[in-house]
TORKOL-4160 file (C-alpha; in steps of 0.2 Angstrom, whole numbers, padded with zeros to 4 digits, m for minus):
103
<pt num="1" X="0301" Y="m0464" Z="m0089"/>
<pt num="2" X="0316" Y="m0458" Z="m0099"/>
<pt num="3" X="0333" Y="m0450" Z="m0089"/>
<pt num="4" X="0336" Y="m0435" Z="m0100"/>
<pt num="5" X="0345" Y="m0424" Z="m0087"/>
<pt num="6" X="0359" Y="m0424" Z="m0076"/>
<pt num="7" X="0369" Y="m0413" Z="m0065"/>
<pt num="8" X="0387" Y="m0415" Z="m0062"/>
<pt num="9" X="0394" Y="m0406" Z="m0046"/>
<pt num="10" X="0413" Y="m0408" Z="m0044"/>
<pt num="11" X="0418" Y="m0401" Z="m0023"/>
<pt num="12" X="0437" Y="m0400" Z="m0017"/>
<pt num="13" X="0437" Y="m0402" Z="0001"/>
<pt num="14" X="0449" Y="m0392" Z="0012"/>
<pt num="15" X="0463" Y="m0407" Z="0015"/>
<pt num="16" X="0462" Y="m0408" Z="0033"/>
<pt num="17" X="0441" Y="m0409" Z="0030"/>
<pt num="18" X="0440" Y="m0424" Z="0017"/>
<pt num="19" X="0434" Y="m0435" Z="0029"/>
<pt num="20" X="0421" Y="m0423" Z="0035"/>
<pt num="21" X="0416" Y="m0421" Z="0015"/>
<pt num="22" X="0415" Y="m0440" Z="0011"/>
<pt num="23" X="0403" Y="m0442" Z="0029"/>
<pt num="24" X="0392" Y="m0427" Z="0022"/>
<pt num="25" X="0391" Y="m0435" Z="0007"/>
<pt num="26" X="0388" Y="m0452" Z="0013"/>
<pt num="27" X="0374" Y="m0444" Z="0026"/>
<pt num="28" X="0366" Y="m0435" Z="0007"/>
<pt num="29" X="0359" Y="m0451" Z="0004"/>
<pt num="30" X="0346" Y="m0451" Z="0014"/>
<pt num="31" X="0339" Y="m0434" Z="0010"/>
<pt num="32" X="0339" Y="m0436" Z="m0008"/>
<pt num="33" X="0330" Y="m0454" Z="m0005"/>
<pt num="34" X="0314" Y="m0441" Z="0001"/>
<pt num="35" X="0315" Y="m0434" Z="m0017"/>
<pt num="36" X="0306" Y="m0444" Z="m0030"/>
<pt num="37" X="0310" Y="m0433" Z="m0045"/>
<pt num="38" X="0328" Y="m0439" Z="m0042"/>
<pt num="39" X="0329" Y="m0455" Z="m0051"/>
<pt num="40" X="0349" Y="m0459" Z="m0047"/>
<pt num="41" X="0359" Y="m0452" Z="m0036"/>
<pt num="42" X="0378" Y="m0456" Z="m0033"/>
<pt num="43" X="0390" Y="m0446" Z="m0022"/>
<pt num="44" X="0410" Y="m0452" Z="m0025"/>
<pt num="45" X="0426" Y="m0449" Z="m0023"/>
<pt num="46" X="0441" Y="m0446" Z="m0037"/>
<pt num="47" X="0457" Y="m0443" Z="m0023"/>
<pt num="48" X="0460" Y="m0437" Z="m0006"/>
<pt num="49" X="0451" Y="m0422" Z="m0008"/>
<pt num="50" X="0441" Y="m0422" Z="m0023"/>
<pt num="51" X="0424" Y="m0427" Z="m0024"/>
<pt num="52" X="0411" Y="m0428" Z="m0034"/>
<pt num="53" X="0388" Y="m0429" Z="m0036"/>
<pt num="54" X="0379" Y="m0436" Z="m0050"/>
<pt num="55" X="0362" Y="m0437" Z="m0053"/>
<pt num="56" X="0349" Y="m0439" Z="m0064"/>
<pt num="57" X="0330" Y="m0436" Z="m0069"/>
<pt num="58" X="0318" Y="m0438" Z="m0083"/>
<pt num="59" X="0312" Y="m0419" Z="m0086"/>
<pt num="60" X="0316" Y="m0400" Z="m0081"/>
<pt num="61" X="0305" Y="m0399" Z="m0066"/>
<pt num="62" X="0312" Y="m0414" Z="m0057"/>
<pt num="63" X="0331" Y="m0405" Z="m0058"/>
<pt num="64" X="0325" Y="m0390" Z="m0053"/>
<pt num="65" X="0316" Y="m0396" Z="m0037"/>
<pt num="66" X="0332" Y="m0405" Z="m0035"/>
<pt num="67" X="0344" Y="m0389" Z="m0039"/>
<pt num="68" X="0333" Y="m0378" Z="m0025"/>
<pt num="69" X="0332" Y="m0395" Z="m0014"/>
<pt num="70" X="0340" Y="m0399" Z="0006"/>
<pt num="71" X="0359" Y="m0407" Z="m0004"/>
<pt num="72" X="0363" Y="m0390" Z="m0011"/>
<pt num="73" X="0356" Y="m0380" Z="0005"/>
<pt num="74" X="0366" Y="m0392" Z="0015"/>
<pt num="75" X="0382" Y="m0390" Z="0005"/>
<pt num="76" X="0380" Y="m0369" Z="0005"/>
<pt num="77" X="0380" Y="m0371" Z="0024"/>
<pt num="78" X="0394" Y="m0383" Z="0026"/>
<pt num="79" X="0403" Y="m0378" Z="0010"/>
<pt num="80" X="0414" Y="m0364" Z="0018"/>
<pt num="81" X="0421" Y="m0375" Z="0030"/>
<pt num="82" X="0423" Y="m0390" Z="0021"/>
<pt num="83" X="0427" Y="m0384" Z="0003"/>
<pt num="84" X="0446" Y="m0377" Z="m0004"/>
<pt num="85" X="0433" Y="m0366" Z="m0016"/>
<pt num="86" X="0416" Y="m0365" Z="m0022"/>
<pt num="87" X="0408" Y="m0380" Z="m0031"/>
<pt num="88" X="0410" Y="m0383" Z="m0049"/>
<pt num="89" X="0391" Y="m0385" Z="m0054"/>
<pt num="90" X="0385" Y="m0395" Z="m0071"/>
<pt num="91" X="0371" Y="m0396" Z="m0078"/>
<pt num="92" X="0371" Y="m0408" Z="m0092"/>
<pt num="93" X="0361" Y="m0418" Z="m0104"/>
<pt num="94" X="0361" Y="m0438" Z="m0106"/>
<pt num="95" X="0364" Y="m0443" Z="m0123"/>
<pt num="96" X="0363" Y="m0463" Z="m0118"/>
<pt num="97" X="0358" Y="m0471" Z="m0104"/>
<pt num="98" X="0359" Y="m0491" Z="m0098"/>
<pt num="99" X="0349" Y="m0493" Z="m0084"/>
<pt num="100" X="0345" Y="m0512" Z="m0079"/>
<pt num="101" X="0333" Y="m0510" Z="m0066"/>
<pt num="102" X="0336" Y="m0513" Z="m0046"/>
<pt num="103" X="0344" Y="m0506" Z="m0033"/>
């Protein structure tokens, strides 16, 4: 099937909780693993304290289950603490896509 949809979510962490945001982060793997409509998922870091999710499915109902899932719950709870200010949250559409199979 077809990625057609993304979501971009761009987090600045507090700078004395970084290393708390890149271990929630790395811990986010394994709950987005229990979502099969989420066909990619990478969790990164651009600096000390900015971060970053991307992630991508082939149709609507597979970003929304994703969008209302455990990562965004987990990230409202842990957010205050961690986070210098609220989320910057993308929704975006793929226009091209290279994909060779595997993990």
């Amino acid at each position: 099937m077809e990625l057609t949809l993304g979501v971009l979510a761009l987090l600045e962490a507090k700078p004395d909780k970084a290393a708390e945001m890149r271990e929630f982060l790395i811990g986010g793997k394994a709950v987005v693993d229990q979502e099969p409509g989420t066909r990619t998922w990478y969790a990164f870091q651009i600096d000390d304290t900015h971060f970053g999710i991307f992630d991508t499915f082939a149709d609507e109902d597979a970003r929304q289950a994703h969008l209302n899932g455990a990562i965004p719950q987990a990230l409202g709870e842990v957010g205050p603490n961690l986070l210098a200010k609220d989320p910057e949250l993308n929704t975006v559409d793929l226009l091209a896509v290279k994909h060779e199979g595997g993990d």
